[in-house]
Each structure stands twice: as structure tokens, then as C-alpha cells.
PyMOL commands that place a pseudoatom at each C-alpha (Angstrom):
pseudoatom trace, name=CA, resn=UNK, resi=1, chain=A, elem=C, hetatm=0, pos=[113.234, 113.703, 110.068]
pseudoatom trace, name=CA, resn=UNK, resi=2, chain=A, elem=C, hetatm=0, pos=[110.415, 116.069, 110.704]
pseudoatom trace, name=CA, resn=UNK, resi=3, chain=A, elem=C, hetatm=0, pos=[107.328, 116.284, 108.892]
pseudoatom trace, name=CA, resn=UNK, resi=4, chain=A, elem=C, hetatm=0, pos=[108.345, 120.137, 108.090]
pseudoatom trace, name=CA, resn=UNK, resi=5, chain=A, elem=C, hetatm=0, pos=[111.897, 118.696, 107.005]
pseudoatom trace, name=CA, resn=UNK, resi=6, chain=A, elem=C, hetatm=0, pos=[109.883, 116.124, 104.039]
pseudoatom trace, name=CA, resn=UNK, resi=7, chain=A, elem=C, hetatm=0, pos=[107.152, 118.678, 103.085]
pseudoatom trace, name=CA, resn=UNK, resi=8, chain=A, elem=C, hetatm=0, pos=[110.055, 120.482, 100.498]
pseudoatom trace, name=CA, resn=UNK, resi=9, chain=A, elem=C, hetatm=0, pos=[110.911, 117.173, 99.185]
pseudoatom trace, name=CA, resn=UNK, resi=10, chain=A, elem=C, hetatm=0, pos=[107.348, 115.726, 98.530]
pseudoatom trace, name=CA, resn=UNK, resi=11, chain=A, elem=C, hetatm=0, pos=[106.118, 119.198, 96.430]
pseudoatom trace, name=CA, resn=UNK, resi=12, chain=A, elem=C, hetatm=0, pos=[110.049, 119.260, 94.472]
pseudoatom trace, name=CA, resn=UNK, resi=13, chain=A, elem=C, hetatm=0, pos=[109.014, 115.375, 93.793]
pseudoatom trace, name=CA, resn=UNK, resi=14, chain=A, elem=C, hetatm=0, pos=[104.956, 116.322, 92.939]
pseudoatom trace, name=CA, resn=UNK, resi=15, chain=A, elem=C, hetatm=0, pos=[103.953, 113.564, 95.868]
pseudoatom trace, name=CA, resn=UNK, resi=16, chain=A, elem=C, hetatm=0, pos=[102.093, 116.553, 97.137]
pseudoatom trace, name=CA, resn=UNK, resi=17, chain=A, elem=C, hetatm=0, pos=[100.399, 120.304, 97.069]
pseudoatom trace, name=CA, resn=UNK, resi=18, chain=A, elem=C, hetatm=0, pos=[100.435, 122.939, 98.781]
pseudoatom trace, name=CA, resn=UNK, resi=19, chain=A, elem=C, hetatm=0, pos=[96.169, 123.459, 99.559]
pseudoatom trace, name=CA, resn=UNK, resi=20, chain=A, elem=C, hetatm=0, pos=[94.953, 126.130, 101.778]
pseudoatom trace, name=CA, resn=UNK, resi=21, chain=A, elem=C, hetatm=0, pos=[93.668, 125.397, 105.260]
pseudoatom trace, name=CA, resn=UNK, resi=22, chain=A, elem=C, hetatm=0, pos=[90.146, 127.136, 105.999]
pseudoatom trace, name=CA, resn=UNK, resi=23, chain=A, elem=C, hetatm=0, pos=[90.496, 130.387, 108.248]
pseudoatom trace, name=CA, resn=UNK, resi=24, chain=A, elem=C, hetatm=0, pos=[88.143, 129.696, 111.793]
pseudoatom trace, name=CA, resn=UNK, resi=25, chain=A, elem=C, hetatm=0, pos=[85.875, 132.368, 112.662]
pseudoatom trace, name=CA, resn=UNK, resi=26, chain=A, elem=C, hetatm=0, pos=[85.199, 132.367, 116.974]
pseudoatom trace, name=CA, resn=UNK, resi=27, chain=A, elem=C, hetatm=0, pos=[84.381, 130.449, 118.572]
pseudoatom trace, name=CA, resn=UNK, resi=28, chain=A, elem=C, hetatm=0, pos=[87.537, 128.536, 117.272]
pseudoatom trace, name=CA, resn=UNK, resi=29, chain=A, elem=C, hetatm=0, pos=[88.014, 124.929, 118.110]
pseudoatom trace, name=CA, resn=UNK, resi=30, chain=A, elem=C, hetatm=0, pos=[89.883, 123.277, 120.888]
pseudoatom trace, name=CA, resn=UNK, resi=31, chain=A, elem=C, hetatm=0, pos=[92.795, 122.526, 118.996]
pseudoatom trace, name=CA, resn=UNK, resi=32, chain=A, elem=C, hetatm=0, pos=[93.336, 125.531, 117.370]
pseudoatom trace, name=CA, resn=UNK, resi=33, chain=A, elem=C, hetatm=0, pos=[96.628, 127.435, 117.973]
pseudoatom trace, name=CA, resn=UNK, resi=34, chain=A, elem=C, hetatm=0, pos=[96.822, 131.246, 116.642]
pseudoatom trace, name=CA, resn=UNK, resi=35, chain=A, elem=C, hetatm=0, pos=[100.548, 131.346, 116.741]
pseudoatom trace, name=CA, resn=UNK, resi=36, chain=A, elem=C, hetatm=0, pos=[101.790, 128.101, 114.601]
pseudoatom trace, name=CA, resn=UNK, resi=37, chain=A, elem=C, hetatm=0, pos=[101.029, 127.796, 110.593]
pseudoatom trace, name=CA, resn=UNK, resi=38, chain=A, elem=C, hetatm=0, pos=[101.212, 124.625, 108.791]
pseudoatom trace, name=CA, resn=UNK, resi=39, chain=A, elem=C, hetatm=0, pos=[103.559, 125.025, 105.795]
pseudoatom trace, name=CA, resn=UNK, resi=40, chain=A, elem=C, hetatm=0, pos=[101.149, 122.386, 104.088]
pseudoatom trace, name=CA, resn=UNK, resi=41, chain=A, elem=C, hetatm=0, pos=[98.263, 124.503, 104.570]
pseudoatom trace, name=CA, resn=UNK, resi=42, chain=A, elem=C, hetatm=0, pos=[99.772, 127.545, 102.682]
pseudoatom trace, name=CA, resn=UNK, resi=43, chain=A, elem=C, hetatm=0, pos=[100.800, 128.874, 106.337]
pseudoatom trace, name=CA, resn=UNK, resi=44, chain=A, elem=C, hetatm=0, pos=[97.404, 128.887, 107.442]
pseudoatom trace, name=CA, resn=UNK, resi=45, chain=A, elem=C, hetatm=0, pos=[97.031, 129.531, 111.179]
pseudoatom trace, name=CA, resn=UNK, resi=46, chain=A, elem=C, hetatm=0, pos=[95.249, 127.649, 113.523]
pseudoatom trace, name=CA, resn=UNK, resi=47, chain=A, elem=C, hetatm=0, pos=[98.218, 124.438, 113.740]
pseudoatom trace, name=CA, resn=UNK, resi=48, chain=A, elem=C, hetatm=0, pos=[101.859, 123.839, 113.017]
pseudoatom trace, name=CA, resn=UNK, resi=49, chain=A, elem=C, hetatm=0, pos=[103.071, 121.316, 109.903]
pseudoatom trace, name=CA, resn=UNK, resi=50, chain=A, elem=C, hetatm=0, pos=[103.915, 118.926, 112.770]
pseudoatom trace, name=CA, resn=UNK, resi=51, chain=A, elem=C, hetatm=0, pos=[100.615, 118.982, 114.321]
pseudoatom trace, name=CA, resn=UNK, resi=52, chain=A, elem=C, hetatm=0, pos=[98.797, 118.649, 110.670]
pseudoatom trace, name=CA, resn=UNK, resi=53, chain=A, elem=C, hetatm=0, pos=[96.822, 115.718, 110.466]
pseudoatom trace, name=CA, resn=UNK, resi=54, chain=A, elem=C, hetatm=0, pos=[96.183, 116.072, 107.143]
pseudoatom trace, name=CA, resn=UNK, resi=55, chain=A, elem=C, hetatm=0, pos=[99.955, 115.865, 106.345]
pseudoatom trace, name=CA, resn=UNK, resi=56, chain=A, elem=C, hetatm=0, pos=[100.469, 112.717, 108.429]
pseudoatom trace, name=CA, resn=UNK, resi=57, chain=A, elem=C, hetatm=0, pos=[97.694, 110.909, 106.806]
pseudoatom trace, name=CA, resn=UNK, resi=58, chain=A, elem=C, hetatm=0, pos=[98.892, 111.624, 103.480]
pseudoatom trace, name=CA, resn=UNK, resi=59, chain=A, elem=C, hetatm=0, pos=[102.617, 110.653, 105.053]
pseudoatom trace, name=CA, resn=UNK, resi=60, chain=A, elem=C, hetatm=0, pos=[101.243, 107.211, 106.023]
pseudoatom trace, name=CA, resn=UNK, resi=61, chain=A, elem=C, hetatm=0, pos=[99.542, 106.865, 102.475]
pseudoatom trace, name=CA, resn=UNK, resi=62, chain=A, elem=C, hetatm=0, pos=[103.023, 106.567, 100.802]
pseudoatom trace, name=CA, resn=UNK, resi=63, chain=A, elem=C, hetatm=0, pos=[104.096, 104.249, 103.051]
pseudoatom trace, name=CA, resn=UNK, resi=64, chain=A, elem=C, hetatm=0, pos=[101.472, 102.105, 102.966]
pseudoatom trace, name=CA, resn=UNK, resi=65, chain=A, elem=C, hetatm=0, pos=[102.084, 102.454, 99.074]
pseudoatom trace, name=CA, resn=UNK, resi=66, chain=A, elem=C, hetatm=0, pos=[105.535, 101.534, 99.459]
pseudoatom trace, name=CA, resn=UNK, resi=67, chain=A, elem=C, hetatm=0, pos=[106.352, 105.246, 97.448]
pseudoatom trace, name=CA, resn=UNK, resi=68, chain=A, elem=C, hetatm=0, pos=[108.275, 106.573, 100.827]
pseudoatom trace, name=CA, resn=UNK, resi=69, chain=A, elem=C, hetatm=0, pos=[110.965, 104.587, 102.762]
pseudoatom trace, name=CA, resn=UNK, resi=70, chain=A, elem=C, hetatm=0, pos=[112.823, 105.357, 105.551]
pseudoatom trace, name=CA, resn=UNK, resi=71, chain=A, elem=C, hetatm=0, pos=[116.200, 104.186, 106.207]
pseudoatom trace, name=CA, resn=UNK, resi=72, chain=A, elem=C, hetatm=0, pos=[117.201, 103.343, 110.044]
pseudoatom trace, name=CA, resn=UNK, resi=73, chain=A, elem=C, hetatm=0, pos=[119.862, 105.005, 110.920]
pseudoatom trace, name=CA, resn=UNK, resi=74, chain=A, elem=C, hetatm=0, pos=[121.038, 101.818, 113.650]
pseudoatom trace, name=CA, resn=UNK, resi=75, chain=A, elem=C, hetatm=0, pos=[122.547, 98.774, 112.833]
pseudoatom trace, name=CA, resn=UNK, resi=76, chain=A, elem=C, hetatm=0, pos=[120.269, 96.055, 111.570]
pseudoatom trace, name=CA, resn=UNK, resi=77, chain=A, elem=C, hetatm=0, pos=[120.587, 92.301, 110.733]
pseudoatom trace, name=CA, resn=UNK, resi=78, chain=A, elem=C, hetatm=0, pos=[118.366, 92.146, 108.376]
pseudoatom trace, name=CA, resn=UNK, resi=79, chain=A, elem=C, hetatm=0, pos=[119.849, 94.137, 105.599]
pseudoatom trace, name=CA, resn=UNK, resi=80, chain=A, elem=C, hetatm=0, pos=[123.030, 95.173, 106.858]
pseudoatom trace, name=CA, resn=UNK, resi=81, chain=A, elem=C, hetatm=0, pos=[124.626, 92.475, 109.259]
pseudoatom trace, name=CA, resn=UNK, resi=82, chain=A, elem=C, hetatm=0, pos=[127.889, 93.877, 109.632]
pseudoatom trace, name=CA, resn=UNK, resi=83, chain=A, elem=C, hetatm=0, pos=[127.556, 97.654, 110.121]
pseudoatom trace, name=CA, resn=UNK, resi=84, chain=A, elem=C, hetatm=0, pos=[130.801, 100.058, 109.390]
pseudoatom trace, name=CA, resn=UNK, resi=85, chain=A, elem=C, hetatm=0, pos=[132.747, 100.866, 111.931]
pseudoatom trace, name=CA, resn=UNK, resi=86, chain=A, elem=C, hetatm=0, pos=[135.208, 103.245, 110.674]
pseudoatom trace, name=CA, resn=UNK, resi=87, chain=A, elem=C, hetatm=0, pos=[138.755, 102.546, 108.859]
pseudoatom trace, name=CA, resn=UNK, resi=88, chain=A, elem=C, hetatm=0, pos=[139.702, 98.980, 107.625]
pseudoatom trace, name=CA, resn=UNK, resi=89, chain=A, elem=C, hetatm=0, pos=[141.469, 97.824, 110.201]
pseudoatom trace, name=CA, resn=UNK, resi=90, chain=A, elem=C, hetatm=0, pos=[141.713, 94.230, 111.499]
pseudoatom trace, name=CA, resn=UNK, resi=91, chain=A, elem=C, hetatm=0, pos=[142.112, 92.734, 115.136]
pseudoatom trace, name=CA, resn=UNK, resi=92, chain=A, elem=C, hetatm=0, pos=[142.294, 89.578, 116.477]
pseudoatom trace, name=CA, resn=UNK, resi=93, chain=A, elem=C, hetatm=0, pos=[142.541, 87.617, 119.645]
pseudoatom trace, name=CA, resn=UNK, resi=94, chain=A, elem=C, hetatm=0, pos=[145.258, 84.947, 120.414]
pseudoatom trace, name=CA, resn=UNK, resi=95, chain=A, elem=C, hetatm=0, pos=[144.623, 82.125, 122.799]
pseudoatom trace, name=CA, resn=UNK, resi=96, chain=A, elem=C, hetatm=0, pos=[147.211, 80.036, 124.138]
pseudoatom trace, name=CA, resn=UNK, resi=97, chain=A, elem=C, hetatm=0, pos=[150.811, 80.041, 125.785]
pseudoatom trace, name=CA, resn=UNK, resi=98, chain=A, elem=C, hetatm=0, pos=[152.620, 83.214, 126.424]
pseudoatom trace, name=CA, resn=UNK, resi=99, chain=A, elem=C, hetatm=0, pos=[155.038, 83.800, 124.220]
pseudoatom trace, name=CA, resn=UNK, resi=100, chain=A, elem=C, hetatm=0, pos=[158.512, 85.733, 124.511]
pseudoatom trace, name=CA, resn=UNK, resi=101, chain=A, elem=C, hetatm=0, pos=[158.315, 89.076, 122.931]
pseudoatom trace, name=CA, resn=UNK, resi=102, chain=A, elem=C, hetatm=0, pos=[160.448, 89.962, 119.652]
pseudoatom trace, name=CA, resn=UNK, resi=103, chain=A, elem=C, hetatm=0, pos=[163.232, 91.855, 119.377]
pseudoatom trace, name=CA, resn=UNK, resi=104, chain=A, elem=C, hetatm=0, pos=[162.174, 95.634, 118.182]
pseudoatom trace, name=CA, resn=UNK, resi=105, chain=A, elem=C, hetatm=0, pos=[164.895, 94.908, 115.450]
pseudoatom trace, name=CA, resn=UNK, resi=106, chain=A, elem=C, hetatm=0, pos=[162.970, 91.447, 113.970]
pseudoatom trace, name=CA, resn=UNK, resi=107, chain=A, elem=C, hetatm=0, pos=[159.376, 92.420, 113.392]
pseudoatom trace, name=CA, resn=UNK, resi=108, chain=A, elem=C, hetatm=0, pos=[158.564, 93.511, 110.044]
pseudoatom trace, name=CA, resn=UNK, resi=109, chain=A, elem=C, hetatm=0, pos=[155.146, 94.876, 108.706]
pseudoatom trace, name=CA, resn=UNK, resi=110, chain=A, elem=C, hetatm=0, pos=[154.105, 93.447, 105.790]
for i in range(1, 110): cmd.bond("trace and resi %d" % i, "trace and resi %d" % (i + 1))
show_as sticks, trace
zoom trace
């Protein structure tokens, strides 16, 4: 998810505000990109939401305060041993002697 993806959800849940980013006057600094806007910035120029430090600190706040969780989208152990794997099907594996195949006219499903 991208920070410009979980800016609409944090203002719709009041985590955050839109504030307005100051407007650089040359000489403008290194970082400083005329083309992107950061959404959180009330699309001030100079950096894009992705870039916005600002954003990502206040990002890593919730975390820290346990407010903001993200879910992993791969299987793991810890919360989820077993992950799904589609219908509800069952397989197994038989070990042992060969047998002789049934007769299409005796096997029945149950």
C-alpha cells in the first residue's frame, strides 16, 4: 500500500490533517522537485506524498502506537499456520503394496 493509497483513509478516520507545506522562494533546496505535490501538504509543490517525510514520520507514529497495523499478505506461522489454498478438497498419499484397480462399475462416492 502506498503512502498516497492510506492518506484518504487516515483524514476519513481523523488520524490526520491536511496542513499546508511552505512555498520555497530560489534558491530552492536540493531536494526540491517543481513537478510532484504532496497530497498531505495541501498539494504543495516542491515533493510527492511518497517522498513526504513528514507523512512517514507521522506513519511510523501509529505504529509505534499500535493505532495502524498491517496485515501480510504471505503465509505466516505465527497467526495463521495453515494458509487457504482454495476449495475444500482433501488428498492423501498411500504407501504400501500395489493394489488391483476396481471395476468402473464398483466404486461408489460417498
Amino acid at each position: 500500500m502506498t503512502y498516497e493509497d492510506l492518506l484518504p483513509s487516515f483524514i476519513a478516520n481523523q488520524m490526520a490533517v491536511i496542513s499546508p507545506g511552505n512555498i520555497y522562494q530560489p534558491p530552492l533546496p536540493k531536494w526540491y522537485y517543481p513537478d510532484a505535490t504532496c497530497a498531505y501538504h495541501g498539494k504543495t509543490p516542491g515533493h510527492s506524498t511518497e517522498q513526504c517525510l513528514a507523512f512517514k514520520h507521522k506513519v511510523q507514529i501509529l505504529i509505534e502506537a499500535r493505532w495502524l497495523m498491517f496485515q501480510e499478505d504471505r503465509p505466516n506461522i505465527k497467526t495463521n499456520p495453515l494458509s487457504n489454498h482454495g476449495g475444500g478438497a482433501v488428498n492423501a498419499v498411500e504407501s504400501g503394496r500395489p493394489r488391483r484397480s476396481k471395476p468402473l462399475k464398483d466404486v461408489k462416492t460417498p
